[in-house]
TORMIVEX-817232 format. One record per residue (C-alpha): residue in one letter; x, y, z. Coordinates in nm, 2 decimals, padded with zeros to 4 digits. Layout:
REM residues N
[A,[X,Y,Z]] ...
//
This chain:
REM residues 91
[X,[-01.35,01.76,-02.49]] [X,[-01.55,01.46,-02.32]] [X,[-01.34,01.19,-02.15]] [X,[-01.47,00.84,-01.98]] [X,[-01.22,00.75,-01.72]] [X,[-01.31,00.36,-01.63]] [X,[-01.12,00.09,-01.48]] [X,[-00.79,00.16,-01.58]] [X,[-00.75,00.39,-01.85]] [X,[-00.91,00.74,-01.98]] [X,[-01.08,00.75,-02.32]] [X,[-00.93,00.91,-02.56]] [X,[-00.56,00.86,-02.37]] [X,[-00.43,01.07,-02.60]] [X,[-00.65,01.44,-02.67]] [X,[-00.57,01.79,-02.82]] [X,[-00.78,02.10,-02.69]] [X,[-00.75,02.44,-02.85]] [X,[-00.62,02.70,-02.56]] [X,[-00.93,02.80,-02.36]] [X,[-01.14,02.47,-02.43]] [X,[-01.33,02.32,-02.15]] [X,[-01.28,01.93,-02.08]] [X,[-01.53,01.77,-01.89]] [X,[-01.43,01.38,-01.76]] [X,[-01.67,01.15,-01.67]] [X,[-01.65,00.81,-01.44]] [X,[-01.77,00.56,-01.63]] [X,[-01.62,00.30,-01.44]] [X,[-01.64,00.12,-01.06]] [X,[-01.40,00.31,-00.85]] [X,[-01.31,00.63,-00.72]] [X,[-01.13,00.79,-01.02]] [X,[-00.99,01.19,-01.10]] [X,[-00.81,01.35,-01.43]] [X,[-00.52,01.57,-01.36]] [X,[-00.31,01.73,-01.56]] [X,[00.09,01.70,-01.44]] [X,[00.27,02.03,-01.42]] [X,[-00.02,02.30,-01.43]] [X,[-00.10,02.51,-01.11]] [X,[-00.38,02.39,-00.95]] [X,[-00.55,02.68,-00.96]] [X,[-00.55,02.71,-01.34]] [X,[-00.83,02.43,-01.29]] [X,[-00.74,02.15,-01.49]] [X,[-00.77,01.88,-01.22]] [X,[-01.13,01.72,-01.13]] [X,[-01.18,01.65,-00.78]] [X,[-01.18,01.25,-00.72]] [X,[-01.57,01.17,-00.87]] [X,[-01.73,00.85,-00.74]] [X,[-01.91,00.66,-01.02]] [X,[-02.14,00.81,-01.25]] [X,[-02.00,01.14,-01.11]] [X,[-01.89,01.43,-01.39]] [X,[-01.66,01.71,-01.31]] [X,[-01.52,02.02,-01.55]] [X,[-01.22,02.16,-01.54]] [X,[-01.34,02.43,-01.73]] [X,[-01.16,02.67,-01.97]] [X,[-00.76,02.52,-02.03]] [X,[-00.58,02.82,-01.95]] [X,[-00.24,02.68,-01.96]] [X,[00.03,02.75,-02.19]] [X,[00.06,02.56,-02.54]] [X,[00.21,02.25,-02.52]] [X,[00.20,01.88,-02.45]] [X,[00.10,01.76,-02.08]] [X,[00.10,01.42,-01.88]] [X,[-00.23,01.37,-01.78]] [X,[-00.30,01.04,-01.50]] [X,[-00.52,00.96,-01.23]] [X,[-00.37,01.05,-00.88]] [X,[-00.57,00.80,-00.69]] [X,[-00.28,00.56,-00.54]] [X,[-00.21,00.27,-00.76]] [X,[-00.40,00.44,-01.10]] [X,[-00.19,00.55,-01.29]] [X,[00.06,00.23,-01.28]] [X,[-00.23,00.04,-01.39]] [X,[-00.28,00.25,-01.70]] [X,[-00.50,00.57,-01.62]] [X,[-00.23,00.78,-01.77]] [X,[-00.21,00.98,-02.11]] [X,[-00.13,01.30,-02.31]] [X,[-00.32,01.62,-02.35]] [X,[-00.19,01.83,-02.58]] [X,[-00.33,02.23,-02.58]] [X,[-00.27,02.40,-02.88]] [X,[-00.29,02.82,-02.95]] 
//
């Protein structure tokens, strides 16, 4: 899965990943911008690090459980402006 995070969204918002798929996220936009997925351990990573633009980061295999996730940008003030979505993993 390939997602452009810009100024203030990710596209697609909304994306479903088989179990073990990488997702690599891209900042296509101005600012300072990362893609995390809510309620998955860190260390299953599935968070980017914040990338500077033009910067691309994998999160590499998604080992977390089936299901449907919040995914948002943590930098302060993001998210409220609309760098939030779903990722859904299926089996």
């Amino acid at each position: 899965l390939e997602v452009s995070m810009t100024e203030y969204a990710f596209d697609p918002a909304d994306a479903t990943v088989s179990q073990g798929e990488a997702i690599t996220a891209t900042n296509d936009g101005e600012l300072t911008h990362n893609y995390t997925i809510v309620g998955v351990p860190e260390e299953a990573g599935l968070t980017t690090n914040n990338l500077e633009p033009g910067q691309q980061g994998a999160t590499g295999g998604v080992g977390a459980k089936p299901g449907e996730y919040d995914v948002i940008c943590t930098i302060p003030g993001h998210a409220e402006q609309g760098m939030k979505g779903t990722l859904t993993i299926k089996p």
